[in-house]
Residue, then its C-alpha position, 0 to 999 in steps of 0.5 A: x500500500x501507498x504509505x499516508x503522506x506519499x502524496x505528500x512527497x516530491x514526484x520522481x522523473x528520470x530523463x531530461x529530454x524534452x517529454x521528460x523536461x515537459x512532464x516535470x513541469x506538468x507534475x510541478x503545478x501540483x507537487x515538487x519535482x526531482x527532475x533526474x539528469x545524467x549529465x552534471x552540468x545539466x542539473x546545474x543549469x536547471x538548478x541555476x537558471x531555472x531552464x531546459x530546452x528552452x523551457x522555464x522550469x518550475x520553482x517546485x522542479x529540482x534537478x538531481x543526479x542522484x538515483x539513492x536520493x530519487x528513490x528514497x524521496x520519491x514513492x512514485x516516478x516516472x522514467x522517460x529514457x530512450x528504449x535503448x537505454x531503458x534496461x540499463x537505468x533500470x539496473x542502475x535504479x534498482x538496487x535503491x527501490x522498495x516494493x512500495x514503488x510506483x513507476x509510471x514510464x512514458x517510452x514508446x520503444x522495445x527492449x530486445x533479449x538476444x541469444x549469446x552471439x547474435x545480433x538484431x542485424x543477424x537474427x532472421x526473426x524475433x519472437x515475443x519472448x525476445x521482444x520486451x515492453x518496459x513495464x516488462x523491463x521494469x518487472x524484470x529488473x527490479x522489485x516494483x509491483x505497480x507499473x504503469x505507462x503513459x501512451x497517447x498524442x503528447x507531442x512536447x512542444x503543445x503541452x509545453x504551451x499548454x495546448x489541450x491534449x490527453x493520454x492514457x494511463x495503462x495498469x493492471x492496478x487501478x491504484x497506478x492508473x488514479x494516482x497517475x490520474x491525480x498527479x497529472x490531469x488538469x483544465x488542458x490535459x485529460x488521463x483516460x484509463x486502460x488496464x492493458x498496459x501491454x497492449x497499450x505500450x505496443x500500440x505507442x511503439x508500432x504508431x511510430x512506423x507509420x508516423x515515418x512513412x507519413x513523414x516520407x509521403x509529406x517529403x514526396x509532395x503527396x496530400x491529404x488523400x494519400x496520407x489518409x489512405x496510409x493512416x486507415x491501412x497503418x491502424x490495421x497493420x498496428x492491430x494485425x501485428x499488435x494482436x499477434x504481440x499481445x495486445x488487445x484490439x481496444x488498445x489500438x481503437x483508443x487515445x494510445x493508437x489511433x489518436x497518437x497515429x493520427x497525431x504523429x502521422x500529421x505533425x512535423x513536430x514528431x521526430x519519426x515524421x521528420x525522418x520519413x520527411x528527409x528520407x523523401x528527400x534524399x538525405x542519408x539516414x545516417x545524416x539524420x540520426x547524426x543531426x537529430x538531438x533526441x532518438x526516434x524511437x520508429x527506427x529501432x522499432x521497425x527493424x524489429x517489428x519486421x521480424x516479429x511480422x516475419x516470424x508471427x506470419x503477419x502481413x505487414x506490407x508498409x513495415x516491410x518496405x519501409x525496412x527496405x527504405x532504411x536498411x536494405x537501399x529501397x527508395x521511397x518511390x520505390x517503396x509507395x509504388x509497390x504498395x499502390x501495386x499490391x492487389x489489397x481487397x478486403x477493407x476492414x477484417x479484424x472485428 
């Protein structure tokens, strides 16, 4: 149970990109905030000039790096690091977490367990055993029982200006989903609740795929028509391969899927829409993660959503060739004029 005065405590937040930087602020209106950053100057400049990423910070916002003191101020915290990373902060959390912990994490990315020897560049497919969400991750890694996920459209530059938006809170506790309720929702922010944490994180991840490949259709010129063709097409890819990766068909109807899709397929504010953007317009992958400050979590996700799609036998023809984009030399026309070739019939046969 929740001791008597934790909602007398400060909130933790682990990760000082821009979501993480965004969310502090959000928490800070109600309760003070420990804002953890890896770097030492970082802690400093937020704690001296109260700003971040061009971000005033808010007087209740203190920045630590300090994983022993987070966790034993804190009962609830939200971690906000890259999938590639998240394992790792976890092992470096963990030895300072309690059974009372509540951690409520906003990653939209996968964590992959490989055999001794192989990599994901080599492996032929990926079955779920290997593909882990974060809640999982957090399972795995520590003691905590009450985990959550944040999922849904929070593009950090609207929410930052205070811009109407919502998410969703996901657990399979609902005293998770209220004290994430509680400790967020305000006049401009609304939490809806879903107790499958599994499904929604999958739907957070696979929306990024398609994010890129709407980037990609804005990069070539095309319209509205184009982009509300790949939209509807890319929710039923989501449900296919999301169904055969555990998640439930509502999680992909709500907030966390389409809402989030249909957000980050149409804002160039969304990092994987600006690598479909620059992709269609011949720049190098490379070149684009080079320049890019922040990870776009869709890059990682659709080298691993092809070979769980290869390995589920799931038909899942925009993440195919979009993995012949990035990795294989395919070019975006190439890509857009195969899948306008493929002989697709039934709309709709999931429900």
């Amino acid at each position: 149970m929740t001791s008597s005065n934790s909602f007398d405590k400060p909130v933790g937040v682990i990760g000082a990109g821009n979501f993480g930087t965004v969310i502090s602020n959000m928490l800070a209106q109600n309760r003070k905030v420990l804002l953890y950053a890896r770097n030492k100057s970082d802690v400093v400049h937020i704690n001296e000039k109260h700003e971040h990423r061009g971000n005033i910070m808010h007087e209740r916002v203190e920045a630590v790096d300090d994983f022993a003191r987070l966790a034993r101020e804190c009962e609830v915290i939200f971690p906000m690091v890259p999938s590639a990373h998240f394992r790792a902060m976890m092992k470096q959390l963990s030895p300072h977490l309690h059974p009372y912990h509540m951690l409520i994490h906003g990653t939209k990315g996968f964590d992959i367990t490989l055999p001794k020897g192989v990599t994901i560049e080599t492996a032929n497919s990926l079955d779920r055993s290997m593909v882990k969400t974060m809640s999982e991750v957090i399972r795995e890694e520590s003691v905590a029982v009450r985990i959550g996920c944040l999922a849904g459209p929070n593009l950090s530059r609207e929410l930052a200006l205070r811009q109407p938006a919502a998410t969703v809170v996901a657990s399979h506790f609902n005293e998770v989903i209220q004290t994430g309720k509680k400790l967020l929702k305000s006049d401009r922010f609304q939490v809806y609740e879903n107790s499958d944490i599994v499904g929604v994180e999958i739907a957070g991840v696979l929306k990024n795929i398609i994010a890129i490949a709407s980037g990609a259709l804005s990069g070539l010129g095309f319209g509205d028509n184009a982009k509300g063709l790949l939209i509807s097409r890319g929710a039923v890819e989501m449900v296919y391969l999301g169904r055969a990766l555990g998640g439930d068909l509502k999680a992909f109807l709500g907030v966390a899927g389409i809402g989030d899709l249909v957000t980050t397929c149409n804002s160039p504010m969304s990092r994987n829409f600006t690598v479909g953007y620059r992709l269609a317009k011949g720049d190098k992958l490379s070149d684009i993660i080079e320049d890019m400050k922040e990870v776009a979590e869709g890059i990682n996700t659709v080298r691993i959503a092809k070979k769980c799609a290869d390995h589920y036998k799931v038909r899942a023809l925009i993440t195919d060739r979009l993995y012949k984009v990035l990795f294989e030399g395919l070019t975006v026309e190439e890509a857009l004029d195969f899948l306008m070739r493929y002989p697709l019939n039934m709309d709709i046969d999931f429900i």
